[in-house]
N, C-alpha and C positions, 0 to 999 in steps of 0.2 A: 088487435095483435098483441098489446101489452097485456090485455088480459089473460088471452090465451097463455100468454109468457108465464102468467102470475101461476095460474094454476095449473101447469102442469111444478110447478118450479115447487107447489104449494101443497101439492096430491099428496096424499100419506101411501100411496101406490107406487108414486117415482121413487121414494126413499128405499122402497124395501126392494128385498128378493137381493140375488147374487148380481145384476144388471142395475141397480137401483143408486141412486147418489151418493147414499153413503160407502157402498161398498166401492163405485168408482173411486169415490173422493179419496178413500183409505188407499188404493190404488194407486192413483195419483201422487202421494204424498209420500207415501214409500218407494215410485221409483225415484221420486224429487230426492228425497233423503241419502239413498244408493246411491243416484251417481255423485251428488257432490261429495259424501264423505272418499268415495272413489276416485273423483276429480282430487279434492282436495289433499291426499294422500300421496298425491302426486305432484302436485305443484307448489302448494306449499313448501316442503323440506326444497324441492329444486329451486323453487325462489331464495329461499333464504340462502342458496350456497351460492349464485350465480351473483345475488347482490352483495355480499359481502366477502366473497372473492375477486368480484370483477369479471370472471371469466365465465365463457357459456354466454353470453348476451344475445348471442343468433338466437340461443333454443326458444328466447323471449319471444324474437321477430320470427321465427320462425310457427312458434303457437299460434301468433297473429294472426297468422296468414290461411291458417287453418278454417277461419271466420269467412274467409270469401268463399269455401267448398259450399256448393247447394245441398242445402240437410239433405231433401227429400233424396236427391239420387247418391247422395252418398249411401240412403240409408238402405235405398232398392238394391244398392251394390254387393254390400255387406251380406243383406237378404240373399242374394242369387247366390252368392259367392259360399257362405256359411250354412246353408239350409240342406243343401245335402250332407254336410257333417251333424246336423242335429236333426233330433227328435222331442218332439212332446212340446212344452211350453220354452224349452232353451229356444227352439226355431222362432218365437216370435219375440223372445226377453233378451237373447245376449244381443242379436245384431243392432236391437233400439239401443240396449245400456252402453256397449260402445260407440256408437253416437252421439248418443249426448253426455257420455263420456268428454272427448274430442270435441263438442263444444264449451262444454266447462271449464276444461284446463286453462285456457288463453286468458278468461279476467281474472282467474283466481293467481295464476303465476304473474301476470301481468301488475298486480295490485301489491303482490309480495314483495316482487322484486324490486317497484318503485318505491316501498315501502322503504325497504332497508337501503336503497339508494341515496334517498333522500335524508338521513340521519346526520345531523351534522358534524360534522368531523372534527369538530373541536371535543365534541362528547366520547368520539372516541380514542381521541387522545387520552383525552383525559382517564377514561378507563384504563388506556393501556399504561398509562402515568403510573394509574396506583395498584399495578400487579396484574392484571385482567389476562388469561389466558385468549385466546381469540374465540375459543367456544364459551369462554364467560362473555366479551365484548356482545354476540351476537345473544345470549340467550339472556342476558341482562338490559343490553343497552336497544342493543340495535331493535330484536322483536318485539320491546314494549312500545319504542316509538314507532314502528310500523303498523302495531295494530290498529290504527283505522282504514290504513287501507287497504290491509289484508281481509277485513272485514266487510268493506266494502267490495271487494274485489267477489269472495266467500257469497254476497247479499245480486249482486250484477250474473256470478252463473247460475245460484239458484232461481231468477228470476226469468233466464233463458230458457231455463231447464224444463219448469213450469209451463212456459209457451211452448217450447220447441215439442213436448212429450206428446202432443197434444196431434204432431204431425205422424208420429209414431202409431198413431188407431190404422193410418192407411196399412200397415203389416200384420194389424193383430193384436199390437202391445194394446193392453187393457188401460183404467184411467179415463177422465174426464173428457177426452178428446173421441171416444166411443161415440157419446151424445151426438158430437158434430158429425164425424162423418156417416151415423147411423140415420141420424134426421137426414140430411143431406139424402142418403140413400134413398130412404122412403117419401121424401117430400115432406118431414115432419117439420118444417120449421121452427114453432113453438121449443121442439125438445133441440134443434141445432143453438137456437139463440139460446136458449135455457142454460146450454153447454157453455157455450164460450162466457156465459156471466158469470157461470162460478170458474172456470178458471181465471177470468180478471179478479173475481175475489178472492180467492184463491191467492194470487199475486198479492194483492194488496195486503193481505193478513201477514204473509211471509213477508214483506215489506217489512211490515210495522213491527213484526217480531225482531227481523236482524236489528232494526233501528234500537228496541230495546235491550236486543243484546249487547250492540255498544254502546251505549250509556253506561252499562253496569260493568261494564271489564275495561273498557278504556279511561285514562284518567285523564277529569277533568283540563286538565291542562294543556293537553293535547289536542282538546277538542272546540274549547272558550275560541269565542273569537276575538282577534288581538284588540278591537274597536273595544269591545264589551269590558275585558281586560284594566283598557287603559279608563274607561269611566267609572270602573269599581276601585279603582287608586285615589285615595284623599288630598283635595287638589290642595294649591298651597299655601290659601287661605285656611283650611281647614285644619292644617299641619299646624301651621302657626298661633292659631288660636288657641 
């Protein structure tokens, strides 16, 4: 069976044509892209008003709660509901994007909001101490310290997004999740497993990417851990010396 896996996985045949891996893969990664910068455009700016205003904290718990909706029949809903207003490729692309839409928003506001939550309040004191308008406090203070878990937050629905699109082949929507339920279809197993391996890898590369994005934009200090911190400090023998 692993062999089987290997070479269909390995065929200079599976890559090509408009059906072929790569053109899934592209597929895939573009609608991965669309919804979170769509997600993100959304929850984002409402995180950061809701945490450093205080107010709006339901729309938080109320995003949450959006997580216990079952994808699939949300997403057959949508389908029934919107498919007589479209035509053409809209009929199988808007009712998947808002979907997984609607599962995105919840870690990415979620991770905002505890972001700028969590800021300590001596820092903002002290901003407002030395002049800081409130829209300075939040785009100086508050969003720098938030960003890792706005990033993490950014890193947790891209990584839904990638799984969940995957449930979206059941309507149509194109992408790596074709493999699955087309094997499936036909008894192909080889190309179902084959499926689901590059969207775990798939995941795992986007993993590894966010993780490199914060490295490079979050600052160290935010991110050290305090044990590590306190053993890079010259103890007090070493002072004294």
């Amino acid at each position: 069976m692993i062999g089987t896996i290997l070479d269909w996985l390995l065929s200079a045949q599976t890559w090509q044509g408009d059906d072929g891996i790569l053109a899934r893969l592209l597929e895939h990664i573009g609608y991965t892209l669309l919804v979170v910068v769509i997600a993100a455009a959304i929850a984002i700016p409402l995180g950061l008003w809701v945490g450093h205003t205080g107010r709006g904290r339901w729309l938080v718990s109320g995003a949450n709660a959006v997580r216990a909706v079952p994808t699939l029949g949300l997403l057959f809903a949508l389908v029934l509901w919107l498919g007589p207003r479209l035509s053409g490729e809209l009929y199988f692309v808007l009712p998947s994007v808002l979907v997984l839409v609607l599962l995105a928003v919840p870690p990415i506001l979620s991770g905002t909001y505890s972001g700028v939550a969590a800021v300590d309040p001596a820092a903002r004191d002290a901003a407002r101490g030395m002049g800081m308008t409130g829209r300075q406090v939040l785009r100086d203070v508050e969003l720098p310290c938030a960003l890792p878990l706005i990033l993490s937050g950014l890193s947790s629905a891209m990584l839904q997004v990638v799984a969940t699109a995957t449930i979206a082949a059941y309507v149509g929507l194109g992408g790596l999740g074709r493999f699955i339920i087309d094997g499936l279809a036909v008894q192909d197993y080889a190309q179902t497993a084959g499926g689901a391996i590059l969207v775990a890898l798939l995941a795992l590369v986007l993993e590894g990417l966010m993780a490199a994005i914060q490295r490079l934009v979050v600052s160290p200090g935010l991110t050290d851990n305090p044990g590590r911190q306190r053993s890079r400090r010259p103890s007090l023998r070493s002072r004294t010396t």
